[in-house]
Structure formats: structure tokens, C-alpha cells
C-alpha positions as CSV (number, residue, x, y, z in Angstrom):
1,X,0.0,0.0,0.0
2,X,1.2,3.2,-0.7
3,X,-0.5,6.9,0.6
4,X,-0.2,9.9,-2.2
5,X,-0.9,13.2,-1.9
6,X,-4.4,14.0,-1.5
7,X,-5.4,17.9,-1.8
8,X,-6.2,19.0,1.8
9,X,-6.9,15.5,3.4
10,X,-8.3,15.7,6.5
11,X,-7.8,12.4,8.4
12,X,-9.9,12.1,11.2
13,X,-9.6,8.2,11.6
14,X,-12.5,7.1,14.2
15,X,-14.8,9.5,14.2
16,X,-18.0,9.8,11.9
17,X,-18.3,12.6,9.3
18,X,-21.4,14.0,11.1
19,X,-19.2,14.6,14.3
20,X,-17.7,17.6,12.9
21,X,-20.8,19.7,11.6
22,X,-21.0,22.8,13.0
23,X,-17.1,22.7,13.0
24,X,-15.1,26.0,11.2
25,X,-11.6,25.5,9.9
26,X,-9.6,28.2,11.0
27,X,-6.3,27.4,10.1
28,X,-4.8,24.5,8.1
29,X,-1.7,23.8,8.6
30,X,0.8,20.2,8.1
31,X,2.1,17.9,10.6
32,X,5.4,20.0,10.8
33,X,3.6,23.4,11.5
34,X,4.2,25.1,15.5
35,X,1.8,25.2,17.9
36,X,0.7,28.9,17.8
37,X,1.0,29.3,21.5
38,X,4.9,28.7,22.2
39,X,5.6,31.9,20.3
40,X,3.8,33.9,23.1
41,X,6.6,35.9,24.4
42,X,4.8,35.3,28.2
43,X,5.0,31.1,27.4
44,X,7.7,29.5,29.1
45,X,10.7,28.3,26.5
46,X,11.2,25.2,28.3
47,X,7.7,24.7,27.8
48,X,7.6,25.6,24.6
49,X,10.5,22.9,23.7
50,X,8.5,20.2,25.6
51,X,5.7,21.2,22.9
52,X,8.0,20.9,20.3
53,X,9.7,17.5,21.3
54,X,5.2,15.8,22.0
55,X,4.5,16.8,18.8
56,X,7.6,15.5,16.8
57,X,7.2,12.1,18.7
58,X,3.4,11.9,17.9
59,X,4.3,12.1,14.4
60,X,7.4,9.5,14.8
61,X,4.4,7.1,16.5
62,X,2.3,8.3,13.6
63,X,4.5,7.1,11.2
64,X,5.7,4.2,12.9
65,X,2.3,3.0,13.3
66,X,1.5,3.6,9.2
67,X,4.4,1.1,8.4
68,X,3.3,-1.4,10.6
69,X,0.3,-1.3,9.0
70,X,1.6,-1.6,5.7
71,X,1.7,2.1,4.0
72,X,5.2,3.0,2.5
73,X,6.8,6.2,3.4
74,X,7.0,8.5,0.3
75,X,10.3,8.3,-2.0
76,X,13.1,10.5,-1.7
77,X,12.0,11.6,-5.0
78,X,8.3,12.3,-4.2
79,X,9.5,14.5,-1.2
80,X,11.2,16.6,-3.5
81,X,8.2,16.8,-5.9
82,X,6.6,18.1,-2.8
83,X,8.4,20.4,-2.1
84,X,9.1,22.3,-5.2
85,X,5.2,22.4,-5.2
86,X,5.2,23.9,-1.9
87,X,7.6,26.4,-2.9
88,X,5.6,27.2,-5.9
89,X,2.6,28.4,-3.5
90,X,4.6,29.8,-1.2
91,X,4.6,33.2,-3.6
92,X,0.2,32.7,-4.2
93,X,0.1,33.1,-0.1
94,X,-1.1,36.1,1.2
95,X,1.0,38.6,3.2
96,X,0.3,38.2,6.8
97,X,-0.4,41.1,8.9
């Protein structure tokens, strides 16, 4: 088995479709992207770190978890695909502020 690049998947494994009416997306962002509140200057940076370390080992369990079950990671080649396509869109963004 092999998982490609779906436009904006959401995955949402375990819960039905009609859990998340009434629901807004207010932000989309990939596994890799900060949580918003370790850049508030009042956070603690330790705590911040700690963040940072959870949510790189979910994804390590993530992806662990995906081989076991059978799904090959992506090819060297395919990451780079990616992200030439992400720096495409990075000039279609709007400026923040």
C-alpha cells in the first residue's frame, strides 16, 4: 500500500463525518507546522521545547504505526516533488499582517 498526496486531506480516523458539523476551519496547517502558543513571548521556553519535542514524537508514532500497517513512506524523489510544489505556493500566499 502506498499513501499519495491528497489535496487537503483531512484524516480524522474514528470518528464519523457527522461529528464535525458545526465545526469552522480556521487554520490548516501540516504535521510539521508550531503550535501557535509557544511563540507567546509570556510562554515559558522550556515549555515551549516540551511542545515541540510531543509533537515530533506523535508524528514519529504516527508514522511508525503507518508502516506497521503496511503504507510505505514517500520516496526521496516524491518529497522533492513536494516540495518544489510547496515552494511554488509559497509566492500565491497572502502577506500576513
Amino acid at each position: 500500500k502506498r499513501v499519495t498526496q491528497v489535496p487537503c486531506p483531512i484524516l480524522c480516523a474514528g470518528f464519523p463525518f457527522s461529528f464535525f458539523e458545526g465545526f469552522k476551519v480556521v487554520e490548516v496547517n501540516g504535521a510539521g507546522a508550531e503550535a501557535v502558543h509557544i511563540w507567546d513571548p509570556d510562554y515559558p521556553i522550556l515549555a515551549g521545547y516540551r511542545t515541540l519535542f510531543r509533537q515530533q514524537s506523535l508524528m514519529f508514532a504516527i508514522g511508525a504505526a503507518n508502516r506497521a500497517r503496511g503504507i510505505k513512506p514517500m520516496t526521496l524523489r516524491e518529497l522533492v516533488a513536494c516540495q518544489r510544489r510547496q515552494n511554488r505556493l509559497l509566492s500565491r500566499y497572502p502577506t500576513s499582517g
